[in-house]
Backbone as CSV, one residue per row, in Angstrom:
resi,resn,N_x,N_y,N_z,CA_x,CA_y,CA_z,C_x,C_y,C_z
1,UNK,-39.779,29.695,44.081,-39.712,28.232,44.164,-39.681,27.812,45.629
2,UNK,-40.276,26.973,45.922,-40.467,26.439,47.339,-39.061,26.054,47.560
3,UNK,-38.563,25.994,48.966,-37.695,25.120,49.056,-37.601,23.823,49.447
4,UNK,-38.432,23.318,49.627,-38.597,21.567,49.137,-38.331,21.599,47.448
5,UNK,-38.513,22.123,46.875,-38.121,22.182,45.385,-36.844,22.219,45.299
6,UNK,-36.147,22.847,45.302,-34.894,23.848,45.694,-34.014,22.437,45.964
7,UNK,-34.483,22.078,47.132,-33.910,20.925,47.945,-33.466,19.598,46.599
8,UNK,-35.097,19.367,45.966,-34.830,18.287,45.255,-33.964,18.722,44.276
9,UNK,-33.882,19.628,43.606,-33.017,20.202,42.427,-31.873,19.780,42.871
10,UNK,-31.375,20.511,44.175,-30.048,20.183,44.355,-29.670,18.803,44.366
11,UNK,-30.513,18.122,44.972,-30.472,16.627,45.699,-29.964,15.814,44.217
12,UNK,-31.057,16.237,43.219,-30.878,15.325,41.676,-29.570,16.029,41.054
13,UNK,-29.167,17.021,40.946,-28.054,17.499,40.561,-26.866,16.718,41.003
14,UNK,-26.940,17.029,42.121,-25.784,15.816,43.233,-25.628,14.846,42.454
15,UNK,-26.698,14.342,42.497,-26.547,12.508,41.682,-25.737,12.493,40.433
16,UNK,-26.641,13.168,40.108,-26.158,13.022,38.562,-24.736,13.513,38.321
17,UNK,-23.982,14.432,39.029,-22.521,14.878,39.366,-21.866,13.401,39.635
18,UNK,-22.500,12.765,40.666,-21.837,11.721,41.251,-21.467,10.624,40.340
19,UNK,-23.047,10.399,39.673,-22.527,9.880,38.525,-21.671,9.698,37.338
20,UNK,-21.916,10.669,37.328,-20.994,11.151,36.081,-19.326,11.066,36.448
21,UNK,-19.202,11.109,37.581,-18.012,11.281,38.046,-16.986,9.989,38.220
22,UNK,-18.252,8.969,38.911,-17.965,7.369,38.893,-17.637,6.954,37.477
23,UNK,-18.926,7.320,36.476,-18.318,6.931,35.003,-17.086,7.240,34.913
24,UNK,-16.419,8.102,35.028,-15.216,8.664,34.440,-13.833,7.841,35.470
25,UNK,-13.912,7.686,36.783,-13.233,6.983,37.565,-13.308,5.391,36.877
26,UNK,-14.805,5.055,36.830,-14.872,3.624,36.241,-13.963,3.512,35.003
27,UNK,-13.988,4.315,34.069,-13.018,4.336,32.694,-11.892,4.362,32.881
28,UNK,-11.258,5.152,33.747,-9.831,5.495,34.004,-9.330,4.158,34.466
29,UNK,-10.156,3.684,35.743,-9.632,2.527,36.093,-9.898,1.208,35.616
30,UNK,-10.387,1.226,34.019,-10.528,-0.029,33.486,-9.408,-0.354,32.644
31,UNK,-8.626,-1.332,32.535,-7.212,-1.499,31.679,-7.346,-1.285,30.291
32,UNK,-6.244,-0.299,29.553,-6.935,-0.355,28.477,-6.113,-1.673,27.544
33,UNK,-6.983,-1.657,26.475,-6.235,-2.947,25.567,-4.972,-2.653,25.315
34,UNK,-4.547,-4.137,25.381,-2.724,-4.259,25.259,-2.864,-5.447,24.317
35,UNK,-2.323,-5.442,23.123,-2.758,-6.635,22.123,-1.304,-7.661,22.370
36,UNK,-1.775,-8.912,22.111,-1.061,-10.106,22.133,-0.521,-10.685,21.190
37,UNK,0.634,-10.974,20.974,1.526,-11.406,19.864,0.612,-12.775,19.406
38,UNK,0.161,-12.844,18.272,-0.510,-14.392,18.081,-2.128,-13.983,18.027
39,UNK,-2.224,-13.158,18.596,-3.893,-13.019,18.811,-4.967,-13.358,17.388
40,UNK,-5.846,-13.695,17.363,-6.575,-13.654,16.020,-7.350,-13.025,15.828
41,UNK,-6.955,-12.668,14.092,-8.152,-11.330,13.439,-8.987,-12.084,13.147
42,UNK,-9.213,-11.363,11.697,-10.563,-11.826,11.049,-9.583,-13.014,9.697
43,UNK,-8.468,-12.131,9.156,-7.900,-12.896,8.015,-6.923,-13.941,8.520
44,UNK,-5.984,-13.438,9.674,-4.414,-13.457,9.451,-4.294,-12.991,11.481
45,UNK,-3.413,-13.700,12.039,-3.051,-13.355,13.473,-2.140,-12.334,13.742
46,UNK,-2.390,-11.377,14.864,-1.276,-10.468,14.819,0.265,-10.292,15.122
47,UNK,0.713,-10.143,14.465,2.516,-10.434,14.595,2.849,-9.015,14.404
48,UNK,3.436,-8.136,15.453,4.416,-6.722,15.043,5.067,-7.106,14.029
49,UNK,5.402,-5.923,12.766,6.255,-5.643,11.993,7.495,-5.286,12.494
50,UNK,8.841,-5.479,12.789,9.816,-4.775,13.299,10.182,-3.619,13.200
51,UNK,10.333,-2.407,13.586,10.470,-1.196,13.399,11.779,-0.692,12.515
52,UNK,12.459,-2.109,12.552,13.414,-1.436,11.362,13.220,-2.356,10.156
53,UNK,12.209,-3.572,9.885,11.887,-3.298,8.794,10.651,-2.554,8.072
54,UNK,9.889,-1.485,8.934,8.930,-0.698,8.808,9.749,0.339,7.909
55,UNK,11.006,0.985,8.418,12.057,1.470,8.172,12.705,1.439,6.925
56,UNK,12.798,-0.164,6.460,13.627,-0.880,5.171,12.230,-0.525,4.012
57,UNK,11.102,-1.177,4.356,9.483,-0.737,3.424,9.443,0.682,2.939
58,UNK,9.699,1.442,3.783,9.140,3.010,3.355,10.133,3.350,2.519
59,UNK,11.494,3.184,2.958,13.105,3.003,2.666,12.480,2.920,0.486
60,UNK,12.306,1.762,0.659,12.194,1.127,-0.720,10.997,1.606,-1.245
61,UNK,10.063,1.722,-0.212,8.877,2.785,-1.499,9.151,3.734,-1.876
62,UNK,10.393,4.278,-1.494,10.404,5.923,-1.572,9.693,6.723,-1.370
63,UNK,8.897,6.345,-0.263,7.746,7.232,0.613,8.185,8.812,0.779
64,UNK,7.753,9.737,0.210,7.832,11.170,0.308,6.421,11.618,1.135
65,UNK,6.855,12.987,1.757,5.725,13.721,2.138,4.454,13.864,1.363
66,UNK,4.817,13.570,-0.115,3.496,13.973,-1.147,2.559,12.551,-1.389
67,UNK,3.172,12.159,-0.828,2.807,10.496,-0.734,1.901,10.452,-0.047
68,UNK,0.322,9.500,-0.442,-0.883,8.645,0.353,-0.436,7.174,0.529
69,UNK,-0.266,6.888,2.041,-0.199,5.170,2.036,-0.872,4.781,2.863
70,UNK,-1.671,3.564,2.342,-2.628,2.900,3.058,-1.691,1.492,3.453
71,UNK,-1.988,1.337,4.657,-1.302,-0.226,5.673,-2.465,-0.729,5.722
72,UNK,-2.450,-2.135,4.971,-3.698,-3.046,4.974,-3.081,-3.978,6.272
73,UNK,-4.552,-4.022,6.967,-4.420,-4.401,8.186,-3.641,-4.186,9.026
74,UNK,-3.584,-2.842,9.712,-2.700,-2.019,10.128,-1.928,-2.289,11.661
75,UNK,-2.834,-3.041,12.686,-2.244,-3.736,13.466,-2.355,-2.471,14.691
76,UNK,-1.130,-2.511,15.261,-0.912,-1.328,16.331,-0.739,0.006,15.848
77,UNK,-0.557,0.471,14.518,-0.423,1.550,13.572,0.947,2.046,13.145
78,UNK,1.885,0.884,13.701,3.534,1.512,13.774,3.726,1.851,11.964
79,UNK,3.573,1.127,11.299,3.398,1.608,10.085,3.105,2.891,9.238
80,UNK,1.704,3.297,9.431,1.598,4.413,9.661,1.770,5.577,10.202
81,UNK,2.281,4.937,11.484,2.780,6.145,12.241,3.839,6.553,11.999
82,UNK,4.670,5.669,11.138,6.313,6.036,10.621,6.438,7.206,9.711
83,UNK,4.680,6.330,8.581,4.818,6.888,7.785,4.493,8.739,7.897
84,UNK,3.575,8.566,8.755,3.348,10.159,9.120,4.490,11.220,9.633
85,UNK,5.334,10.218,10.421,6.472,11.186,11.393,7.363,11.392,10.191
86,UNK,6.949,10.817,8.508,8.193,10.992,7.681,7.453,12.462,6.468
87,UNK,6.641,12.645,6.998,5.684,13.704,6.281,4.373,13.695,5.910
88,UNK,4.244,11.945,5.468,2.846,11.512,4.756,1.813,11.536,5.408
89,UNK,0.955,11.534,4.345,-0.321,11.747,5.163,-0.809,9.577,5.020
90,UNK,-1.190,9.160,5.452,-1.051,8.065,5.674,-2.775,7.453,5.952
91,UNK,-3.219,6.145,5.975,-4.088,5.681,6.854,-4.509,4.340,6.904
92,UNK,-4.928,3.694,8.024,-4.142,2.900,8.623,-6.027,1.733,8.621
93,UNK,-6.196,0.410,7.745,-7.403,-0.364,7.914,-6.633,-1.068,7.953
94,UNK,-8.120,-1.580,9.740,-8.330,-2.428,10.122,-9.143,-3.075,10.890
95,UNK,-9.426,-4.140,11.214,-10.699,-4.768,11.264,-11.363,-4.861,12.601
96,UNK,-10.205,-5.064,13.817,-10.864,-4.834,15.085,-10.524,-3.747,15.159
97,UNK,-11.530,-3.464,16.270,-11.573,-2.007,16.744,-11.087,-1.657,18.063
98,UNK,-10.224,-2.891,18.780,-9.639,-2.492,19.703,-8.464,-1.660,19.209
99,UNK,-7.919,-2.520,17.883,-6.529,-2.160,17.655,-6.670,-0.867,16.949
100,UNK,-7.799,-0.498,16.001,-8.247,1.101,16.117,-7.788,1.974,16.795
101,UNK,-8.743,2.010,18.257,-8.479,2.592,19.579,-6.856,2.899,19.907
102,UNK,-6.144,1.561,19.852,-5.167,1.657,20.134,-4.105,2.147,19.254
103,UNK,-4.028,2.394,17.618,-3.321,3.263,16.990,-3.382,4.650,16.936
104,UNK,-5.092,4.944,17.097,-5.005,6.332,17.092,-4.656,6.525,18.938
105,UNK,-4.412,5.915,20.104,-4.166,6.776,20.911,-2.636,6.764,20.719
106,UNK,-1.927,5.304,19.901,-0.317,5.820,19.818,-0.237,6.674,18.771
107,UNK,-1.059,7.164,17.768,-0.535,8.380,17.010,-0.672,9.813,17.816
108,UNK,-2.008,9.950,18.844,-1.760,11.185,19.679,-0.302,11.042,20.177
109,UNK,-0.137,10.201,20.769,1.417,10.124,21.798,2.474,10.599,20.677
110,UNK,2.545,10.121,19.474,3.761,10.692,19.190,3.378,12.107,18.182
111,UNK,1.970,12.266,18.079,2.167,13.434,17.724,1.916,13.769,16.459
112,UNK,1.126,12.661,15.409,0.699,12.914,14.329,-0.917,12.037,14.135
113,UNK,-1.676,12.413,15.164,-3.003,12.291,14.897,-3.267,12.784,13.748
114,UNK,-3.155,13.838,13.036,-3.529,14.713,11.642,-3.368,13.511,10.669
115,UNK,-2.325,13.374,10.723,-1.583,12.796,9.352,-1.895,11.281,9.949
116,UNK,-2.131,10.893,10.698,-1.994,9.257,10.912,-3.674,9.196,11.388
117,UNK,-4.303,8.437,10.562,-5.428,8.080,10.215,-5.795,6.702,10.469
118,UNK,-6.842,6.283,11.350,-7.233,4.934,11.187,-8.770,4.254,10.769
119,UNK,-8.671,3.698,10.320,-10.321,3.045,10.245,-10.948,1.547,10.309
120,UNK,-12.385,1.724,11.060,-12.413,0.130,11.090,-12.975,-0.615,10.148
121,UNK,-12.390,-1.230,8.808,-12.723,-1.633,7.616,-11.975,-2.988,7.322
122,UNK,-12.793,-3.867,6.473,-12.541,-4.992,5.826,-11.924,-4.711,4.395
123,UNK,-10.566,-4.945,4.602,-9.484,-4.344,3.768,-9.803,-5.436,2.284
124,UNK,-10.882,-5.944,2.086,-11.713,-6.615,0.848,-12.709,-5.708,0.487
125,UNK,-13.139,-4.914,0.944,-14.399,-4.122,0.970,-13.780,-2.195,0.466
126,UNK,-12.358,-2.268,1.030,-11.858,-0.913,0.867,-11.037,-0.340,-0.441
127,UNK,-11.259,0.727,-0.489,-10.947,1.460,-1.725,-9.304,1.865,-1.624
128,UNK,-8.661,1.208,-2.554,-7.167,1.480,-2.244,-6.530,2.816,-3.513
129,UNK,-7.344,3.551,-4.178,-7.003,3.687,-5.404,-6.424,4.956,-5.377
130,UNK,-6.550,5.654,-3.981,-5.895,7.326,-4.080,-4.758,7.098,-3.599
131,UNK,-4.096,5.889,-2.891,-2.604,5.678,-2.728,-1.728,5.571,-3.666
132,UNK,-0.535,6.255,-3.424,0.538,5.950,-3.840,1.386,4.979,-3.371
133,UNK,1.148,4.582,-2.346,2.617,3.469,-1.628,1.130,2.808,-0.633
134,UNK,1.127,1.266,-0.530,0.599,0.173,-0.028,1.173,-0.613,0.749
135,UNK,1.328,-0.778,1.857,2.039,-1.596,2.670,0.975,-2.933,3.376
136,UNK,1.775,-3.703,3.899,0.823,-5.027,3.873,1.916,-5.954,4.635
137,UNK,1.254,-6.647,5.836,1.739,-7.605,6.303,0.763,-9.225,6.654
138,UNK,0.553,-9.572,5.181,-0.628,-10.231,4.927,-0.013,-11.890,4.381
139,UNK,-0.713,-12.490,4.778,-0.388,-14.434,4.384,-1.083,-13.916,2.962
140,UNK,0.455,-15.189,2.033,0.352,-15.166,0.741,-0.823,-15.394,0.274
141,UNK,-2.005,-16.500,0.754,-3.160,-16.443,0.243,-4.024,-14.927,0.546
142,UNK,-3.853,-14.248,0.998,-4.374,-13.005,0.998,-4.096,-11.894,0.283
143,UNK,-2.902,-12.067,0.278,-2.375,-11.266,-1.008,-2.470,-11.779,-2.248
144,UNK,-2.887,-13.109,-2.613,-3.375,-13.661,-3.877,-4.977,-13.046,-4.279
145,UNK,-5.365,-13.313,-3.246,-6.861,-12.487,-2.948,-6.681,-10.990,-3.642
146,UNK,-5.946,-9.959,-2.917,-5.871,-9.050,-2.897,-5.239,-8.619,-4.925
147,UNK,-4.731,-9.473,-5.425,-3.963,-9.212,-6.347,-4.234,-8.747,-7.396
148,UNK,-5.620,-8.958,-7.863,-6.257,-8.597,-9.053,-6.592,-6.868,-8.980
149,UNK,-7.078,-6.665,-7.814,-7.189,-5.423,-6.944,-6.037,-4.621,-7.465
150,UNK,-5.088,-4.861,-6.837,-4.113,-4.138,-6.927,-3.300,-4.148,-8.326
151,UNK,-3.456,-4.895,-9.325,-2.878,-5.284,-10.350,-3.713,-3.532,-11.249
152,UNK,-5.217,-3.234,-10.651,-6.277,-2.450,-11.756,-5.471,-1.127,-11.046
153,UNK,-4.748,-1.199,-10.104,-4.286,0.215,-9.453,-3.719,1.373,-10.601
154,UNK,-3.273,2.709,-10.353,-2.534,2.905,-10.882,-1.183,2.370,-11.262
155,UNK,-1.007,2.903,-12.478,0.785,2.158,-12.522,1.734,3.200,-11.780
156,UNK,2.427,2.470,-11.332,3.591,3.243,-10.523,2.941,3.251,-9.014
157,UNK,1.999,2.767,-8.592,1.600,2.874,-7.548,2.980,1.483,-7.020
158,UNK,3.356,1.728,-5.337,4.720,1.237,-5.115,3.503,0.337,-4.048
159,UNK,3.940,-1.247,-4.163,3.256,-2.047,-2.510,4.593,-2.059,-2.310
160,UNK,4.519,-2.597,-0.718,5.466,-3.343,0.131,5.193,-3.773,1.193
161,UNK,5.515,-5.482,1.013,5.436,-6.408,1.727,6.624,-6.919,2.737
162,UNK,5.809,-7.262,3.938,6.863,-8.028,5.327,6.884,-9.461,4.904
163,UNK,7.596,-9.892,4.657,8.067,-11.527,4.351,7.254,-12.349,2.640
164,UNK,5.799,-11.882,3.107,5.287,-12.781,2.101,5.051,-11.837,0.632
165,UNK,5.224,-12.922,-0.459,5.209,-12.925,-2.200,4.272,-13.037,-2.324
166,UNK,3.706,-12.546,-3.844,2.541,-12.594,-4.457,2.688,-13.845,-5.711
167,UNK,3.139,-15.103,-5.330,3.638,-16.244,-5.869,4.335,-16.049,-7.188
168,UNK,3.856,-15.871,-8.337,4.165,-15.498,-9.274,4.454,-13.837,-10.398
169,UNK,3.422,-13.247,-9.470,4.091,-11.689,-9.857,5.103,-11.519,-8.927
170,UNK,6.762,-12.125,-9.916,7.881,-11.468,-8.733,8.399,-9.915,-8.437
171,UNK,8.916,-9.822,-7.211,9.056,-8.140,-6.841,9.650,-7.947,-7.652
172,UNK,9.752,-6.309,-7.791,10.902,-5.946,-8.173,12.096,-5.613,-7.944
173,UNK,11.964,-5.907,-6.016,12.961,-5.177,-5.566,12.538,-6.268,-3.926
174,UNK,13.961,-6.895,-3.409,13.691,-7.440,-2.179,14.689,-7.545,-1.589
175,UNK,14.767,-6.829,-0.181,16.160,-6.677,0.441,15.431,-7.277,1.988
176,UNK,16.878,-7.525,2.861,16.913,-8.263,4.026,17.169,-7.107,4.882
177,UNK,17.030,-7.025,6.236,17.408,-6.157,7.283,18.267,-6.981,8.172
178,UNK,19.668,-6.628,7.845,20.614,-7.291,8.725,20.692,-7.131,10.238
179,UNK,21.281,-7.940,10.720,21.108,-8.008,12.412,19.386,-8.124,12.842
180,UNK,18.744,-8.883,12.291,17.379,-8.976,12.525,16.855,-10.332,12.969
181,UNK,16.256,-10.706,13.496,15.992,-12.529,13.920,14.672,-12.710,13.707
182,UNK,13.574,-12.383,13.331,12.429,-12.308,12.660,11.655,-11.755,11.552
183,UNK,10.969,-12.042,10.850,10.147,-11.096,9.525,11.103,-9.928,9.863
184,UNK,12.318,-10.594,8.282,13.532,-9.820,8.551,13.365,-9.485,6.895
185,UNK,12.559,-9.694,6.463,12.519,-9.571,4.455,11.234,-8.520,4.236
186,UNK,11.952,-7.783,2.943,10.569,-6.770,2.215,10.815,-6.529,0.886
187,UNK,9.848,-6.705,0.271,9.330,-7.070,-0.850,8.933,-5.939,-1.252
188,UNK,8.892,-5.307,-2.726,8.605,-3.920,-3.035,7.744,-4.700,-4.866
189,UNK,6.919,-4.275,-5.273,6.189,-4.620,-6.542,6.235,-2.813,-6.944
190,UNK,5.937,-2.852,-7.986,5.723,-1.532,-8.732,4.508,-1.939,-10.108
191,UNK,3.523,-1.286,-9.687,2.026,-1.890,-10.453,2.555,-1.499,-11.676
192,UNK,2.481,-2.473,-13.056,3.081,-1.959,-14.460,1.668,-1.671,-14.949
193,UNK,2.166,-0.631,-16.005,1.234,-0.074,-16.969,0.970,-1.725,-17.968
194,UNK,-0.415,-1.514,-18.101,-1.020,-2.207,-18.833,-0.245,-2.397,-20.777
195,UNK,0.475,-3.289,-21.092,0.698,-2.662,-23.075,0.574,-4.149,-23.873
196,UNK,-0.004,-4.821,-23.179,-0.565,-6.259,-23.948,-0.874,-5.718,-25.029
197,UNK,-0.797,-6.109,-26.199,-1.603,-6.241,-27.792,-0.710,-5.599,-28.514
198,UNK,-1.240,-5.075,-29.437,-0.793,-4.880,-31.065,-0.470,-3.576,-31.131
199,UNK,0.488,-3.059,-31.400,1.348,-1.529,-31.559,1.693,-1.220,-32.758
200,UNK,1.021,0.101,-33.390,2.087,0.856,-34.705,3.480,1.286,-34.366
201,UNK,4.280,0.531,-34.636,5.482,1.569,-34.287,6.277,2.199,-35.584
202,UNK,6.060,3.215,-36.493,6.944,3.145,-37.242,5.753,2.753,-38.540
203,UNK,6.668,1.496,-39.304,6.390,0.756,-40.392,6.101,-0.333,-40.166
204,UNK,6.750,-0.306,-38.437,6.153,-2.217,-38.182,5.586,-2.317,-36.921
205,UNK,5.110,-3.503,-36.753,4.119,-4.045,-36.051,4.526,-4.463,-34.782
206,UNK,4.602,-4.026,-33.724,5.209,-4.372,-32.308,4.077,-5.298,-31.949
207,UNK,4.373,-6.616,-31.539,3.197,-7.449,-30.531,3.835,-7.848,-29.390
208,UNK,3.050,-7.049,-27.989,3.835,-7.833,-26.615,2.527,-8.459,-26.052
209,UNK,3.289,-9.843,-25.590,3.211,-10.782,-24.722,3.425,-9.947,-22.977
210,UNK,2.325,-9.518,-21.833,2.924,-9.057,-20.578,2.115,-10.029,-19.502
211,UNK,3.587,-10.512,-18.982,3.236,-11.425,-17.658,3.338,-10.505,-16.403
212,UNK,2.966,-10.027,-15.893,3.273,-8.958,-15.196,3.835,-7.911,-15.573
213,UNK,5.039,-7.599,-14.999,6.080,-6.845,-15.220,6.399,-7.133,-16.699
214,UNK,6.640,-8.458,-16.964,7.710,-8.826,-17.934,6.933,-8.791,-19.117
215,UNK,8.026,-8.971,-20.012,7.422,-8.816,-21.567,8.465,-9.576,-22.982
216,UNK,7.151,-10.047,-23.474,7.833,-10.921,-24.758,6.978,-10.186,-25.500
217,UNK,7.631,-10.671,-27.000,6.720,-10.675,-28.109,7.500,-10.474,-29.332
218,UNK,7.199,-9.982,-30.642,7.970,-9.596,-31.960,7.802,-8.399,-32.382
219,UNK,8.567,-8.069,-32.816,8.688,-6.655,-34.082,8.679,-6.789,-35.206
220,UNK,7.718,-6.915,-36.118,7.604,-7.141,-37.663,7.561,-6.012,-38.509
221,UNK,8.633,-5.877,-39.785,8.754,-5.200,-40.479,8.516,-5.820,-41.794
222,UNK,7.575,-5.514,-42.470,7.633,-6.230,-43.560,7.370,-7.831,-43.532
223,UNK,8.292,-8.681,-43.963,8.338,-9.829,-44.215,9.638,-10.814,-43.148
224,UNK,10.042,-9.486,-42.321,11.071,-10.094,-41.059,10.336,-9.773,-39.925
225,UNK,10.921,-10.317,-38.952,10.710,-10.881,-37.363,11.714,-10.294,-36.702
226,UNK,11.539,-10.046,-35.504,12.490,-10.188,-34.420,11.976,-10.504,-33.055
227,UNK,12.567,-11.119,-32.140,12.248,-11.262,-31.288,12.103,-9.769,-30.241
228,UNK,11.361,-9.587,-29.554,11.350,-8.736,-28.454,11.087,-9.418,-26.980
229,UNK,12.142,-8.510,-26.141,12.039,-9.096,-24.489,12.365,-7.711,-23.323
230,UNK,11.591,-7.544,-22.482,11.604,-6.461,-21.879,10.722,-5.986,-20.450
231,UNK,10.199,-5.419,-20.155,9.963,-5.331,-18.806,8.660,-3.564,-18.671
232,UNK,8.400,-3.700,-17.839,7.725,-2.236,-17.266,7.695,-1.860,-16.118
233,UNK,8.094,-1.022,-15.781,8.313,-0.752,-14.394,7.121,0.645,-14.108
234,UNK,6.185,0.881,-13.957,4.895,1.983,-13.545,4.578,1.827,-14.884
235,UNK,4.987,3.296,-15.782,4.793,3.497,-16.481,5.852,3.596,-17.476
236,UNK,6.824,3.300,-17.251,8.442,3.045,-17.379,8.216,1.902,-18.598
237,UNK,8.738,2.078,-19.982,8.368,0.449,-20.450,10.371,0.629,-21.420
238,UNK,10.849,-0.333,-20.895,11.990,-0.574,-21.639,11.864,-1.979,-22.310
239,UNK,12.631,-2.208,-23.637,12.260,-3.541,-24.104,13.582,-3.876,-25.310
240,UNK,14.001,-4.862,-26.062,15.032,-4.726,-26.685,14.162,-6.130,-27.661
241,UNK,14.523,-5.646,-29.303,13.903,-5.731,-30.076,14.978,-5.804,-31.586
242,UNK,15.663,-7.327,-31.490,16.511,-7.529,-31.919,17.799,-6.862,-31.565
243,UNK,18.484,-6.427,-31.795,19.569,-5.469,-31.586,19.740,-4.088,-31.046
244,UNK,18.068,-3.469,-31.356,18.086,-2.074,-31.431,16.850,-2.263,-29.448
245,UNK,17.730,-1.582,-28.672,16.989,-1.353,-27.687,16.193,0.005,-27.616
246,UNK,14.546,-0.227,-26.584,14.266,1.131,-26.578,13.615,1.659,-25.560
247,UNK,13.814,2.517,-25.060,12.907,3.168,-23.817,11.909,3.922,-23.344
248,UNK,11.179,3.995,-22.735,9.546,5.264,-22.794,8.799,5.228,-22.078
249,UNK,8.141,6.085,-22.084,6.718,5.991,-20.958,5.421,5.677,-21.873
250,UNK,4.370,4.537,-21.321,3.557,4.578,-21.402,2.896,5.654,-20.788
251,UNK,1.498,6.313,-22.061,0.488,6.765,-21.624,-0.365,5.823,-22.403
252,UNK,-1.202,5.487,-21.357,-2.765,4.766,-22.569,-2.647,4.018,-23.442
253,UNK,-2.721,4.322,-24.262,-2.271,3.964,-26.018,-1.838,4.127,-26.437
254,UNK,-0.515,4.995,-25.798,0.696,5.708,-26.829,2.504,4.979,-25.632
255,UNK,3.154,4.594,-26.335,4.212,4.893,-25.762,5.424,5.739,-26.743
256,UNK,5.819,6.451,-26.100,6.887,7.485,-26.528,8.198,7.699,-25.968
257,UNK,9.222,7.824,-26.442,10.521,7.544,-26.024,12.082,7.779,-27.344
258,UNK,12.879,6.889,-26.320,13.886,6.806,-27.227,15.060,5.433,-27.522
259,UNK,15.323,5.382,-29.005,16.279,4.146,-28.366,17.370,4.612,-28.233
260,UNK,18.558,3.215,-27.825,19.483,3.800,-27.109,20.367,4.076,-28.294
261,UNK,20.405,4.219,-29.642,20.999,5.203,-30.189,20.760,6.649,-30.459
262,UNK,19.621,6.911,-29.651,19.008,8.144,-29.573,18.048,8.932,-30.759
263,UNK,17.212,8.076,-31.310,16.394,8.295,-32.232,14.740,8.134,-31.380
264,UNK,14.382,9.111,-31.645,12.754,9.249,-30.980,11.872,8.085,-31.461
265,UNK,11.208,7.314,-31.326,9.706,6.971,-31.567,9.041,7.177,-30.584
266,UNK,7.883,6.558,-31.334,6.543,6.220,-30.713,4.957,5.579,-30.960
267,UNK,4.846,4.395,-30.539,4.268,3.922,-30.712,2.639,4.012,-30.316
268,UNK,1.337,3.400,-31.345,0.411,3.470,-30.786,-0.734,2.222,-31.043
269,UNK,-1.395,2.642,-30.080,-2.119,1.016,-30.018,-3.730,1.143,-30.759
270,UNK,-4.253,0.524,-31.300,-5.701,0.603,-32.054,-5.854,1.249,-33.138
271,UNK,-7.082,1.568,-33.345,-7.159,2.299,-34.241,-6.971,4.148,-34.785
């Protein structure tokens, strides 16, 4: 190779070193994002969750290591990141992608990149259905939005909410974080098993009325009535049916159990 060749090789090598080098100085020294209390998303403006009622949420989901939880609109990722440092595998939508950037570099820092997951998704568009525990710091009209969604979830799947209700499906469970001076409330729902309609139980005819959780309806035997009133909690269905109360798990079309004088049934739905 000539060395005028030689020369230019080196000469373009140089550059392109140099370059490359400026890129990387240019990055270092560009600020990275620092998000602003108030700032606006796409749904809802960003407000931190407090870290001890991040604390009180998981607290009340009974978030275990075996646990999937998705944080709709995940924010800075403190949520998730709790949830990871508590075993779970966790992950964290949301819509800008600064605040992306910025959860997964605070999950490197503390150390559960693996388990603390983020993505940039329109939490209307995303699939919530392999979670077990749902967390959400969302304006009530969004969670009205969100409700039908979450209503088709599994049962027993646990949400929990920072301040705001789902108007009329009330929690089941809502505690305060004392010594707190802001979005100091959390809200816990437990998705009920579906048992609207018409039941064999026995000799008679169970019909529930389910407003959510809750539950009306009658027990017909024959040519008598009774009133029934009762509740479901996942798959949990307790209910009291004149005098005689009774307890069980829904599966599907069957619930099975006991009442509280300790006699087995079980009921089934269709044909």
């Amino acid at each position: 190779m000539k060395a005028s060749n030689i020369a230019r090789n080196l000469f373009a090598a140089s550059c392109m070193s140099l370059a490359a080098m400026t890129a990387v100085a240019q990055d270092a020294a560009k600020p990275q994002f620092e998000p602003q209390v108030g700032q606006a998303g796409k749904d809802v403006v960003w407000v931190p969750t407090p870290q001890a009622l991040v604390d009180k949420m998981l607290e009340m989901a009974k978030l275990t290591p075996n646990d999937f939880l998705i944080d709709l609109g995940s924010g800075d990722g403190r949520t998730v990141i709790t949830a990871a440092r508590r075993g779970s595998n966790a992950l964290g939508i949301e819509y800008n992608p600064d605040m992306v950037e910025l959860s997964r570099r605070n999950a490197q820092k503390e150390g559960v990149a693996e388990k603390a997951r983020f993505e940039k998704a329109d939490i209307f568009e995303s699939d919530f259905s392999k979670a077990q525990v749902i967390s959400m710091f969302l304006l009530p009209s969004i969670n009205l939005k969100l409700r039908p969604k979450i209503l088709n979830l599994k049962p027993g799947t646990r949400i929990v909410s920072n301040s705001f209700d789902m108007e009329d499906w009330r929690p089941d469970d809502t505690q305060r974080v004392e010594g707190c001076s802001a979005w100091c409330t959390a809200h816990l729902w437990i998705v009920p098993a579906k048992v609207e309609g018409t039941w064999k139980l026995g000799n008679s005819e169970l019909t529930l009325k389910q407003s959510f959780q809750m539950l009306t309806g009658t027990l017909k035997t024959g040519a008598s009535s009774v009133e029934v009133s009762g509740r479901v909690l996942g798959d949990q269905i307790s209910f009291t049916a004149g005098k005689a109360e009774y307890s069980g798990k829904v599966d599907g079309k069957t619930i099975a159990g006991k009442t509280k004088a300790g006699a087995a049934f079980k009921a089934a739905q269709g044909s």
